[in-house]
N, C-alpha and C positions, 0 to 999 in steps of 0.2 A: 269288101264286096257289097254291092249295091242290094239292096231287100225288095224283095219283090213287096208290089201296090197293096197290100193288104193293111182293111183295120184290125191289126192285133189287139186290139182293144175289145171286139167285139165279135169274135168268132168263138163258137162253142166247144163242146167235146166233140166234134164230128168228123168225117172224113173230108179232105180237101187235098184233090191229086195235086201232088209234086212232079216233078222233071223225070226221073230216076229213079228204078229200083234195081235192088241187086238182085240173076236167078242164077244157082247152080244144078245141074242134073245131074243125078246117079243112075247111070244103065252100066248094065254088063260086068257089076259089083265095083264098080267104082264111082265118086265124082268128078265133074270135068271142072274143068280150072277155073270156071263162074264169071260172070261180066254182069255189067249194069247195061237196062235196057230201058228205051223212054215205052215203050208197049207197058202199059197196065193191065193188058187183057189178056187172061189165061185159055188158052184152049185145052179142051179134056174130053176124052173118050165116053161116051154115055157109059160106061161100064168102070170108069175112073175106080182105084180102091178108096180112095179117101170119100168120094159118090156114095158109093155102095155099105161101108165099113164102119165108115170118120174116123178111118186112118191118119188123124193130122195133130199136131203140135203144135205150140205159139210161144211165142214170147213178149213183154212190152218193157220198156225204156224210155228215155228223155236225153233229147238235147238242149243244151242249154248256151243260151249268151250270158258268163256272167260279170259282172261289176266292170272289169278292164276290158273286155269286147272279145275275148276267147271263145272260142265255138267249144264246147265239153260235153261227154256224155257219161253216168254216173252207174260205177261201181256194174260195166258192160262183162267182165270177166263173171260175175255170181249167175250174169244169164244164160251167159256161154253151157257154164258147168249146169244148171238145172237144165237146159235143155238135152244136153247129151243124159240127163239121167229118166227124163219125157220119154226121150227117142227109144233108150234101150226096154224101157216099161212098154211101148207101142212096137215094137221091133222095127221100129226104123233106121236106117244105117245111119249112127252120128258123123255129123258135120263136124268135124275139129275144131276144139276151141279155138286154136290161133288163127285157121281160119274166118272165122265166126267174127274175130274180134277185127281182124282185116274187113272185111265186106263192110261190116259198122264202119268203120275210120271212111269205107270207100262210099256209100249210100250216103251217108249225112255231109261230107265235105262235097258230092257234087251236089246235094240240094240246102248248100250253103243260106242262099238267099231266102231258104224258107225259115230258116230259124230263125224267130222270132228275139227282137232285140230286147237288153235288159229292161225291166223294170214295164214290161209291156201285159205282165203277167199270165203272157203264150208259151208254149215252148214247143221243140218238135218232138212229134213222137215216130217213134221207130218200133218195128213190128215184123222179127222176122217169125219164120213159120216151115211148115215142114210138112209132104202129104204127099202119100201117094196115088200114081199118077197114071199107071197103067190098068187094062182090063181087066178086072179080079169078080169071078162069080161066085166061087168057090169061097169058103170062108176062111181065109188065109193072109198074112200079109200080100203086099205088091212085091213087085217086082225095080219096078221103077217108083224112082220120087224125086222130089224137087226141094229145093231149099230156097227160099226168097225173104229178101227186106224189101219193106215198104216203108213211106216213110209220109205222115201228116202234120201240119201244125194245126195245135188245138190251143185254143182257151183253157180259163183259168176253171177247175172243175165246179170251182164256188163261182158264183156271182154278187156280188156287194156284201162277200165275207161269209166264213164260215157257219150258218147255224146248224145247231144241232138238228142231226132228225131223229125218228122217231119208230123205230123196227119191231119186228112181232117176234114171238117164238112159234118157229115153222113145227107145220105136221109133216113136211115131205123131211124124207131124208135126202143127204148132199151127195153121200159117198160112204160105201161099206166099209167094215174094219179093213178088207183086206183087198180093197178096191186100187182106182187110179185117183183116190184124192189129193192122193200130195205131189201127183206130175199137171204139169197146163197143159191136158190136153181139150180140144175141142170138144170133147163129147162129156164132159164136165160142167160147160160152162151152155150145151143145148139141156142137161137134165134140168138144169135150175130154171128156167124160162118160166114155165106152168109156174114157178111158185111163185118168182119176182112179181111178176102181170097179176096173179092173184092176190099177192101182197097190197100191190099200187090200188089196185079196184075197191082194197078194204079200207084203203086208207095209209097202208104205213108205206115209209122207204124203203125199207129193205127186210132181209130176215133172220133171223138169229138159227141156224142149225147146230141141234144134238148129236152127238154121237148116234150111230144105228144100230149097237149094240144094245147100249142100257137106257138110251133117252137123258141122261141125267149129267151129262158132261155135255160144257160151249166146245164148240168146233170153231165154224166161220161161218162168215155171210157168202153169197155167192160167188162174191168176186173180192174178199180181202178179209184179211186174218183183226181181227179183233184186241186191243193193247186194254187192259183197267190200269186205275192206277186208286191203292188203298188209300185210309185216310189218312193213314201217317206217311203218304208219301211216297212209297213203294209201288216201282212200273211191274206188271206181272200179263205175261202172255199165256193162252192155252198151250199147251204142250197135247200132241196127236199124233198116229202114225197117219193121220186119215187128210189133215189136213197140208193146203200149199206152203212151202219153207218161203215165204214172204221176204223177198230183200229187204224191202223198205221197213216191214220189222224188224230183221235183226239187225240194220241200221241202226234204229232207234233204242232198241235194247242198248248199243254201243253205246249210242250219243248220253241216253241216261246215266250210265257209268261213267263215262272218262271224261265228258262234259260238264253236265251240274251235278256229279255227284250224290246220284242216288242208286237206292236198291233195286236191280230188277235181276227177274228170275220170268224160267217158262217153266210152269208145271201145269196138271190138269187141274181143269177149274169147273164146280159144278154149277150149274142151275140155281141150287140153294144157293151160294153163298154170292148171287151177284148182286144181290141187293145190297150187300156188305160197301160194298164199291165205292168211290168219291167219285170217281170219272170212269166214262167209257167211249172210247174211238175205233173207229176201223181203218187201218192202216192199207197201204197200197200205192204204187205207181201215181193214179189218176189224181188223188189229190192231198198224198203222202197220210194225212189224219183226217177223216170226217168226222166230226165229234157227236155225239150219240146221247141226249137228251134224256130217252124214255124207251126201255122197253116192256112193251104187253108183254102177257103169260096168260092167254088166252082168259081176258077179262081183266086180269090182274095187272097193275101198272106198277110198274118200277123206276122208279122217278131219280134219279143223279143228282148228289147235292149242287154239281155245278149247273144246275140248269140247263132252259131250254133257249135263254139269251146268247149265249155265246161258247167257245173253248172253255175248258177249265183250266185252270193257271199250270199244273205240270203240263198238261196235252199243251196247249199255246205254247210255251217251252219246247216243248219236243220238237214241237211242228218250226216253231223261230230257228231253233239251232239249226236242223237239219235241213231245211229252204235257205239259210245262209250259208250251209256248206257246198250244197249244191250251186249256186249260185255267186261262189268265191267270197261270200265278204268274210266267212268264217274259216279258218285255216282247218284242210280237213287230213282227217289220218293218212298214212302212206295208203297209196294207192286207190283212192275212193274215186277221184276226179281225173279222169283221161281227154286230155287234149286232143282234140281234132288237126290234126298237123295237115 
């Protein structure tokens, strides 16, 4: 298939409509049988529950071209299932994962031409979502909702490579012990806004969030789970009830094991002991590892032996293997890589 006029070369993280998205509705307690529609425009009731409520849900993924010119999209089943676990947290009627995994096959094979070809280092991104949709005053779920994919190509999240940046430790908290931190839903990701913007004004990238129980245990950054890796070479994640179950984490947790043969583990990790560190990244979709330079502690710098130059040699690793599985040059485990037929 022919690629649509675009320089992949130089488009950013941003939105750029495609042909095609998938909607299915739920009235009358069921779903109808779903189509793809070229309308990008939602119409909604001034009284919308998802309006009123942020009754909504999301998810995000990657398609990819890779090395032999297969259209694939990675390890689509871990989204399916985190999202019916979203949906039952916000009491939204789940969408069937096999469904789920059909609309995916069906959205990105008709906006074929937007994915972006190998080694262009774009890829499409896919985005489906969930919200309710009918008149809700009363403080209750809807009645009706919607389920839809959308589907963008973006650029590469880095521009002329990886550097590290440079994050604070946040006074806001992210998400309570016994909150919705570890579902994506949208009203997650409007709490963090105030502290991002606040961050950027101070100066750093992003922000390092505590536990909001005791202050003294890493969480996550706003939008992606956190990987260190010790000096002897041990990859170690935060473990939380509070935080997102990160695919692309426990990707990499994988890749460190059965790949090059190292230690990792997810346990809780404090505050104290992250100066201890060799390396630290933020893992996630957008741009799998950002690697993480320096973080304040309100005045205080905590500075990574790997620097503020580049990756550090396990993160680079991590980040090689895992971009080459994705992208076929590295033979990946059952099941991780689903062909777009």
């Amino acid at each position: 298939m022919e690629k649509k006029n675009i320089d992949w070369g130089n488009i950013g993280f941003g939105y750029i409509q495609t042909d095609y998205r998938y909607v299915s509705y739920f009235k009358d307690g069921k779903w109808d049988d779903g189509q793809l529609t070229e309308d990008p425009n939602i119409v909604l009731n001034e009284c919308a529950g998802v309006l009123q409520y942020a009754q909504t849900i999301f998810e995000g993924l990657k398609a990819y071209t890779t090395s032999d010119g297969r259209i694939v999209v990675f390890r689509p089943d871990l989204n399916a299932e985190r999202m019916i676990q979203s949906a039952e947290r916000l009491k939204i009627p789940v969408f069937p994962k096999e469904r789920f995994l059909d609309a995916v096959q069906k959205v990105v094979r008709a906006n074929a031409a937007y994915v972006p070809p190998y080694g262009s280092g774009a890829t499409l991104y896919v985005r489906p979502y969930s919200f309710g949709c009918n008149p809700v005053i009363g403080v209750k779920p809807a009645d009706e909702y919607q389920f839809r994919i959308l589907t963008t190509p973006v650029g590469p999240y880095f521009k002329g490579g990886a550097k590290p940046i440079t994050i604070r430790v946040s006074d806001f908290d992210r998400a309570a012990p016994h909150g919705t931190g570890h579902i994506k839903a949208g009203l997650n990701y409007a709490m963090s806004l105030f502290a991002i913007v606040d961050a950027h004004e101070q100066g750093y990238d992003e922000n390092m969030y505590l536990d909001a129980a005791t202050r003294t245990k890493v969480e996550e950054t706003g939008g992606a789970n956190f990987l260190f890796v010790t000096k002897d070479n041990k990859v170690v994640t935060p473990k939380s009830n509070s935080i997102l179950p990160s695919i692309t984490r426990r990707s990499l947790i994988q890749v460190a094991r059965e790949y090059l043969g190292l230690e990792a583990e997810e346990r809780e990790i404090t505050l104290e002991e992250v100066k201890d560190f060799a390396e630290c990244g933020l893992c996630g979709t957008a741009a799998v590892i950002s690697p993480v330079g320096k973080i304040v502690d309100h005045g205080k710098e905590i500075c990574f032996p790997a620097g503020m130059e580049k990756m550090g040699p396990v993160t680079q690793k991590l980040y090689d293997t895992l971009t080459g599985i994705q992208m076929g040059t590295i033979k990946a485990p059952e099941g991780w890589i689903v062909e777009i037929a």
